[in-house]
C-alpha positions as CSV (number, residue, x, y, z in Angstrom):
1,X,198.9,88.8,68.4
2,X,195.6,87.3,67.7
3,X,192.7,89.3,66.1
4,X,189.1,89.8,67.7
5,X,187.7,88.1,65.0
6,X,189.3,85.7,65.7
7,X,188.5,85.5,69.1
8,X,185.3,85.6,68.7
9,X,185.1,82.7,66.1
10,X,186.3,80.5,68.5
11,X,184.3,81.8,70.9
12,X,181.1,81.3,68.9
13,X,182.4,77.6,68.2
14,X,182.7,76.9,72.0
15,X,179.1,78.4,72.7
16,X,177.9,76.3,70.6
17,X,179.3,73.0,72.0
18,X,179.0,74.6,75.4
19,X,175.0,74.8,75.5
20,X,175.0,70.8,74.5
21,X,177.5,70.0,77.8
22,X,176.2,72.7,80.2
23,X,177.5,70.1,83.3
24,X,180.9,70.8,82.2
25,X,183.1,72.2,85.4
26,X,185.8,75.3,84.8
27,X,189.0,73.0,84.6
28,X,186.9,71.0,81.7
29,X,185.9,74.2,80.1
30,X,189.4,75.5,80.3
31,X,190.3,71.7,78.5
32,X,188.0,73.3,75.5
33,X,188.9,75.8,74.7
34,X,192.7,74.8,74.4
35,X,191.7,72.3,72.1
36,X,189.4,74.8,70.2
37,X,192.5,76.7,69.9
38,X,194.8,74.3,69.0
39,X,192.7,73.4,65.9
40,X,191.6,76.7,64.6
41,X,195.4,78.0,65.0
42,X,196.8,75.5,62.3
43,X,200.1,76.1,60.6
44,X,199.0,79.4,58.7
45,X,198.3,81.6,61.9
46,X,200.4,80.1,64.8
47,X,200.1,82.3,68.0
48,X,203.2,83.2,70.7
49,X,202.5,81.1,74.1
50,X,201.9,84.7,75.4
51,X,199.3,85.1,72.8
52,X,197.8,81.7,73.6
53,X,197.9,82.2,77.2
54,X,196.0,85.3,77.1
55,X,193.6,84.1,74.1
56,X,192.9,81.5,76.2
57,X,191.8,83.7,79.5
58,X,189.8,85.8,77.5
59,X,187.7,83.8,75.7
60,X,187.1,82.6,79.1
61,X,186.0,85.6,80.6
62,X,183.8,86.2,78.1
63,X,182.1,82.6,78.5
64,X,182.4,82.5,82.3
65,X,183.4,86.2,83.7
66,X,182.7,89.7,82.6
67,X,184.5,89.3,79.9
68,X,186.8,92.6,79.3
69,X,185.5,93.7,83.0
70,X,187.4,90.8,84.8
71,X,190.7,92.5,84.3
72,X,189.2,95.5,85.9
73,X,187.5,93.9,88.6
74,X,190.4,91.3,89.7
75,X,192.6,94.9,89.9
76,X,193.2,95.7,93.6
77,X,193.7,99.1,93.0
78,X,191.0,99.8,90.9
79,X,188.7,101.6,92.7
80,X,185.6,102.1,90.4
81,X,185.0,101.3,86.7
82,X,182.6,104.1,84.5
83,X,181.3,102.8,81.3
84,X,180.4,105.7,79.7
85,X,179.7,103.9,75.8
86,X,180.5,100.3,75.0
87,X,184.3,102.2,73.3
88,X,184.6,104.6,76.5
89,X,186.0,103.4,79.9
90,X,187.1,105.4,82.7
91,X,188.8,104.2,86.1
92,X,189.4,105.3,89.6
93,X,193.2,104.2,90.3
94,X,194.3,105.2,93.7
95,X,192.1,108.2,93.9
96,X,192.7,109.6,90.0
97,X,190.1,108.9,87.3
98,X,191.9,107.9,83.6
99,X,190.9,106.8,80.8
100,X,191.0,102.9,80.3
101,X,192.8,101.7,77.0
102,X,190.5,98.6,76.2
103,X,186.9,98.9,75.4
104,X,184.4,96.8,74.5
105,X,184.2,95.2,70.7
106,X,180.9,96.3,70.0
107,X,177.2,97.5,72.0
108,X,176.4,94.2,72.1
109,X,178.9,92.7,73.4
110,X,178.4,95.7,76.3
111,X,174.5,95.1,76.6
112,X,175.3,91.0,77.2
113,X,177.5,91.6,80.1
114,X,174.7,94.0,81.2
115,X,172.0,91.1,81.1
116,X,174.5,89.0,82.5
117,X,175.0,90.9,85.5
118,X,171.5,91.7,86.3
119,X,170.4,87.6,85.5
120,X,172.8,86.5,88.4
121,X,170.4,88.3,91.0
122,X,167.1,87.6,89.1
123,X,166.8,91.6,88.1
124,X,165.9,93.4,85.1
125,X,166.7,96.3,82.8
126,X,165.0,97.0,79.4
127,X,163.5,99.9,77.5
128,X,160.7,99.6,79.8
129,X,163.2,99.4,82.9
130,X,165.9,101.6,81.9
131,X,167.6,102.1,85.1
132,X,168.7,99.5,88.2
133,X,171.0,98.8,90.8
134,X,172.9,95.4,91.1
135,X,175.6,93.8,92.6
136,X,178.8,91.1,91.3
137,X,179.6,88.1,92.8
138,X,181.9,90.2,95.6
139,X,179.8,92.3,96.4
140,X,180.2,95.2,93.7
141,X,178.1,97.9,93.6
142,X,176.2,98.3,90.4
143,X,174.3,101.2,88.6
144,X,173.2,100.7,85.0
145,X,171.4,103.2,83.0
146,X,170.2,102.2,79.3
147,X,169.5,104.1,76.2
148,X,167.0,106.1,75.6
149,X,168.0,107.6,79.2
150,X,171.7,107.5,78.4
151,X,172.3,109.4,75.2
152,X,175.8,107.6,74.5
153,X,174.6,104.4,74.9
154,X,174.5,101.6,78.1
155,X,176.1,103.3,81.5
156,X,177.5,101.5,83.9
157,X,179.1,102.4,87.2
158,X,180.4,99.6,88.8
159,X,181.9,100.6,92.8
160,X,183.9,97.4,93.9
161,X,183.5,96.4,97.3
162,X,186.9,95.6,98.8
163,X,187.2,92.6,101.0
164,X,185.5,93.4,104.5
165,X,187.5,96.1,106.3
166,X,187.5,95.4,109.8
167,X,187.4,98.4,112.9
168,X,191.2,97.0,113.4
169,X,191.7,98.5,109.5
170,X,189.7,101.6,109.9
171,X,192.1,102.3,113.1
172,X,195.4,101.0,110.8
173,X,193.9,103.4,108.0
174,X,193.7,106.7,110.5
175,X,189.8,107.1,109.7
176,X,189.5,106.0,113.7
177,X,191.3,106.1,117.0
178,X,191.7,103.3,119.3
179,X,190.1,104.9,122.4
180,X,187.1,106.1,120.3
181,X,187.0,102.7,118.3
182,X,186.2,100.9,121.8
183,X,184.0,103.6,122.8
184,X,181.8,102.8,120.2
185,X,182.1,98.8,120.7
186,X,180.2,99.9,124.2
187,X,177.9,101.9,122.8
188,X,176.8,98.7,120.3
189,X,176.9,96.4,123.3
190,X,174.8,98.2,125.3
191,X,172.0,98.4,122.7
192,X,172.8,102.3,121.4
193,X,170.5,103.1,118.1
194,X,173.0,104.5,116.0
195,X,172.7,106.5,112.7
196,X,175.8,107.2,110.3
197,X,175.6,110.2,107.8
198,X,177.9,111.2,105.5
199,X,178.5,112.0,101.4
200,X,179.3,110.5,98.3
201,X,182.1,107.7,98.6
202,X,182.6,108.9,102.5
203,X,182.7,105.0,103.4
204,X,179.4,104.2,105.0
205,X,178.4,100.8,104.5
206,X,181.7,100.0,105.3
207,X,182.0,101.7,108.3
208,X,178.7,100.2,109.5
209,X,179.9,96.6,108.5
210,X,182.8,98.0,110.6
211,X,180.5,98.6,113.5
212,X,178.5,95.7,113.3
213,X,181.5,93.4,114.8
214,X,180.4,94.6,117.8
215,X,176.8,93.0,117.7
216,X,176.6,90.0,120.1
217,X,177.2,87.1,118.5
218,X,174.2,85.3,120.1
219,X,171.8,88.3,118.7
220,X,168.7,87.6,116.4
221,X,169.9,90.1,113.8
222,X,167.5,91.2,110.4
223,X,169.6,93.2,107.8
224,X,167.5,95.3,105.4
225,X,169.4,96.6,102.2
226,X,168.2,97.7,98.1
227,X,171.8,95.6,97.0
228,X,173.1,93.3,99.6
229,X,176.3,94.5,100.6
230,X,176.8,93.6,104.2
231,X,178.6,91.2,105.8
232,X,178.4,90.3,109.2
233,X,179.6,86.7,109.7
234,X,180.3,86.4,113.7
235,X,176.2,86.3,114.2
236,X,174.4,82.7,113.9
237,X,171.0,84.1,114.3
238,X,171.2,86.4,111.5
239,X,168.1,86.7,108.4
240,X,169.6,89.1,105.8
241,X,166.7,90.8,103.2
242,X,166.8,92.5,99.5
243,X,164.5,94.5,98.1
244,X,162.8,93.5,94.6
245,X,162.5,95.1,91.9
246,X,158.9,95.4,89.6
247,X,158.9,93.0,86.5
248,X,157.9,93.6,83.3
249,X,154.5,93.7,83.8
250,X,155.2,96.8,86.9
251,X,154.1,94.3,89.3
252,X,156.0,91.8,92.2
253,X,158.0,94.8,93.8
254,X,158.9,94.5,97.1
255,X,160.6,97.8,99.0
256,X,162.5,99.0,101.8
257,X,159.3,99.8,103.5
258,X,158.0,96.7,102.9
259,X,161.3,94.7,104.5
260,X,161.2,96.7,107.7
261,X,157.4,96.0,108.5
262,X,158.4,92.1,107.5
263,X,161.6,92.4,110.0
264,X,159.4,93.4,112.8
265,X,157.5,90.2,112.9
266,X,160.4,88.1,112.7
267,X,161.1,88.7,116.3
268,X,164.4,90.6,115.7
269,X,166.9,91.9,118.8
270,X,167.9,94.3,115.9
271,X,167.4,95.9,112.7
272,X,170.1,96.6,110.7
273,X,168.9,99.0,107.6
274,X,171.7,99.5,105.0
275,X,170.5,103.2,103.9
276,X,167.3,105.0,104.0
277,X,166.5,106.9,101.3
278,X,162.7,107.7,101.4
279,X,159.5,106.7,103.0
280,X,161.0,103.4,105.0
281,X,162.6,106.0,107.7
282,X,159.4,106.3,109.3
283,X,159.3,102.8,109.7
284,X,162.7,102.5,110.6
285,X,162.4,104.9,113.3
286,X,159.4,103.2,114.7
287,X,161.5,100.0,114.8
288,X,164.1,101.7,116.5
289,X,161.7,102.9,119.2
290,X,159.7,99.9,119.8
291,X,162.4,97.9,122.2
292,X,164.7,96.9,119.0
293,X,167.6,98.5,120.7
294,X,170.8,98.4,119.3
295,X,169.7,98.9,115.6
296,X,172.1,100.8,113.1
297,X,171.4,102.4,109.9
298,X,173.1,105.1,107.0
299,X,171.6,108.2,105.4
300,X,173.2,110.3,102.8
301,X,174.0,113.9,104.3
302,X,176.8,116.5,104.7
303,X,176.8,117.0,108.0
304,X,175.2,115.2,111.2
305,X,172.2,118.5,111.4
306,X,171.5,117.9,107.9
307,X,170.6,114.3,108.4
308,X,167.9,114.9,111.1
309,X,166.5,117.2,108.1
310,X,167.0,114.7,105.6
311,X,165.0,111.9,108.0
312,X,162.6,114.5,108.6
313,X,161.8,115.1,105.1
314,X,161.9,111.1,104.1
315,X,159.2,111.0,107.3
316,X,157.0,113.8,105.2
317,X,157.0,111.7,102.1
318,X,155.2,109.0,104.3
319,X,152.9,110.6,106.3
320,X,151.7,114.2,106.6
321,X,152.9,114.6,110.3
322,X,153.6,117.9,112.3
323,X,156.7,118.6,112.6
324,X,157.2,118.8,116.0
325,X,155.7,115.0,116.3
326,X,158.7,114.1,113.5
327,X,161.3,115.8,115.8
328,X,160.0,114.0,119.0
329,X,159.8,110.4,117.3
330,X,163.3,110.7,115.8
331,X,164.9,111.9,119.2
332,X,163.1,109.2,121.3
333,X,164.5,106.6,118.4
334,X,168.0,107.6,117.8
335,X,170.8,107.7,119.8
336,X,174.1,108.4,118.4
337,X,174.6,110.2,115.3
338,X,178.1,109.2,113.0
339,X,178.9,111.7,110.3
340,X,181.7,110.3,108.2
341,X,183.9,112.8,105.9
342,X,186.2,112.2,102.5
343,X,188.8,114.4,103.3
344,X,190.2,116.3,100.3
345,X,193.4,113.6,100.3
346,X,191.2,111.4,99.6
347,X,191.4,110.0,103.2
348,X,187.9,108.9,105.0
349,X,187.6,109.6,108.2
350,X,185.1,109.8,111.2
351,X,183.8,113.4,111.6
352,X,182.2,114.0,114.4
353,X,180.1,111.9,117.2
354,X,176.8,113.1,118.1
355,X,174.9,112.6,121.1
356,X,171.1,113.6,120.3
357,X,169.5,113.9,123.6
358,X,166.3,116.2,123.9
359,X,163.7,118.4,122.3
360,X,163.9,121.8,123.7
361,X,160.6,123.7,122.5
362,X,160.8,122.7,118.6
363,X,164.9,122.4,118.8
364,X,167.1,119.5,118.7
365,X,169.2,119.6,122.1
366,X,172.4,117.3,121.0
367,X,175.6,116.9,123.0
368,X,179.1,116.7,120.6
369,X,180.8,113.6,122.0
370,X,184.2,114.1,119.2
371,X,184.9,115.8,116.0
372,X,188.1,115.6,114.1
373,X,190.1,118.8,114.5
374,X,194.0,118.5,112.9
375,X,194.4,115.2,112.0
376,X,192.7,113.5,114.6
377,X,189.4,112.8,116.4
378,X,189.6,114.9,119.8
379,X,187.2,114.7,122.7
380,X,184.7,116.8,123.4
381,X,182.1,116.0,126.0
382,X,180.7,112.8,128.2
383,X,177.8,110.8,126.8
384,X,175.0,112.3,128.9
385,X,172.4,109.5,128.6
386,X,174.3,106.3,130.6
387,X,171.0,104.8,131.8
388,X,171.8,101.9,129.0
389,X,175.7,101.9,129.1
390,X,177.4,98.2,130.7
């Protein structure tokens, strides 16, 4: 078995030659650093092909990959990776956290995937910027929080996003039925603003890329998101934003707020908003009620009354509007409320559909379409508003 230092010598070697040839493709790269192995083995320190074959994949993560991370992240049933310290790993694996046996080689090492990471989607974290969100090539969810901020030194939660999971999966999976599945595919047709709610890890982005199938293809769709995450394919006329982070100097940000009032000159059919977390659901619900029918949009809450609180608190922090005004702009706006659960198997599943229809007084008036009573989503009313139903 080979030895990290020696590794990393030949590693060092190959960074070396690498920054004079930066043209040189994977295959040719590969060509390297057999060679650079080759020599530096010699006849006093031969290596196993084993050894060689897997000296030779990690020095190459480490030049062209995440280095101790690819393992992790090419792992199918790996669900998350938790970095608490550079020498403390953690893993979801089918639904049970453990404790990773590799770790990184030193802080370093740690802090230049970090910068790595954060380069590929021109961001930035420093002392100065200690905490951001990110994304990997796939799609990857990122959250990295530096020391001072993190006692034990660099965090980083990394959520892998799975290859896209289609409403055909969701109904394979049990977290949908076929009946409510097509339900919903007129609903999106017929230009329904629809809102999905739901916890931690309860599966909404990928229940609204789910949804989204059902946009017509010939739609002039604007997505809005912090991390870019979506991806809806089947639409040509499609614009897809990111917000921006501020630089070094605390200036060039560009938010959520900011990409919905951009959307709305772009002449969109619909919005799509990944999440709303703050201020941009005012905007967002203006969008929605200003003839961009069909748009769709997440919010984190337990339950679907708790999100018309959430929205109404995220409206506050924008504007100092009555209440009642609040109530009567997010009723004429949305639709359809989602609220997706993570059942205590681990399963994620559609809750409850939600009809909001009317203000009575003060009082949201709201009509239960389904809700998910022993294992299955059962019916409970008819959709009251038809006037846009095909």
């Amino acid at each position: 078995m080979y030895s990290v230092d020696y590794k990393n010598d030949i590693k060092k070697q190959l960074i070396e030659e690498l920054s004079e040839n930066v043209g040189l493709d994977d295959k040719e790269i590969l060509s390297e650093i057999d060679l650079k192995i080759e020599q530096y083995e010699g006849a006093d320190r031969p290596l196993k092909l084993i050894d060689k074959i897997k000296l030779r994949k990690s020095i190459y993560d480490s030049l062209k990959n995440y280095d101790i991370l690819t393992e992790l992240l090419e792992d199918k049933s790996v669900n998350e990776i938790m970095i608490n310290a550079y020498d403390e790993i953690f893993i979801d694996k089918h639904g049970k956290y453990q404790r990773w046996d590799k770790k990184f080689e030193s802080k370093e090492q740690l802090d230049n995937i970090i910068q790595q990471i954060v380069g590929k989607i021109n961001r930035i974290v420093n002392v100065s910027i200690p905490i951001v969100d990110a994304r990997l090539y796939d799609g990857s969810r990122v959250h990295i929080v530096l020391p001072p901020i993190a006692i034990k030194g660099a965090t980083v939660t990394i959520r892998k996003f799975p290859e896209k999971i289609t409403m055909k999966k969701l109904i394979e999976y049990g977290s949908i039925d076929v009946d409510t599945a097509e339900f919903l595919k007129k609903l999106v047709r017929s230009g329904y603003n629809i809102f999905i709610s739901g916890g931690t890890g309860s599966g909404k982005t990928t229940f609204l890329n789910a949804l989204s199938e059902f946009i017509p293809e010939d739609d002039r769709v604007i997505t809005i998101e912090d991390s870019a995450e979506l991806n809806i394919s089947h639409v040509k006329n499609l614009v897809s934003l990111e917000t921006r982070d501020k630089n070094v100097e605390g200036e060039g940000e560009i938010n959520m707020q900011m990409l919905i009032r951009a959307a709305l000159r772009m002449n969109p059919d619909r919005i799509v908003v990944g999440e709303v977390r703050g201020k941009e659901a005012l905007d967002m619900l203006q969008a929605m009620n200003t003839g961009h029918d069909g748009s769709l949009s997440t919010g984190h809450a337990n339950s679907s009354y708790d999100m018309l609180s959430r929205l109404e608190t995220m409206v506050l922090m924008a504007e100092n509007l009555p209440l009642l005004a609040i109530r009567q702009q997010i009723v004429s706006s949305i639709d359809i409320l989602i609220h997706l659960v993570k059942l205590k198997n681990k399963k994620r599943v559609v809750y409850e559909i939600t009809e909001l229809t009317e203000l009575e007084g003060e009082n949201y008036t709201t009509n239960r379409l389904f809700e998910y009573k022993e294992d299955h989503l059962v019916k409970c009313n008819a959709l009251k508003n038809t006037r846009k139903l095909d």
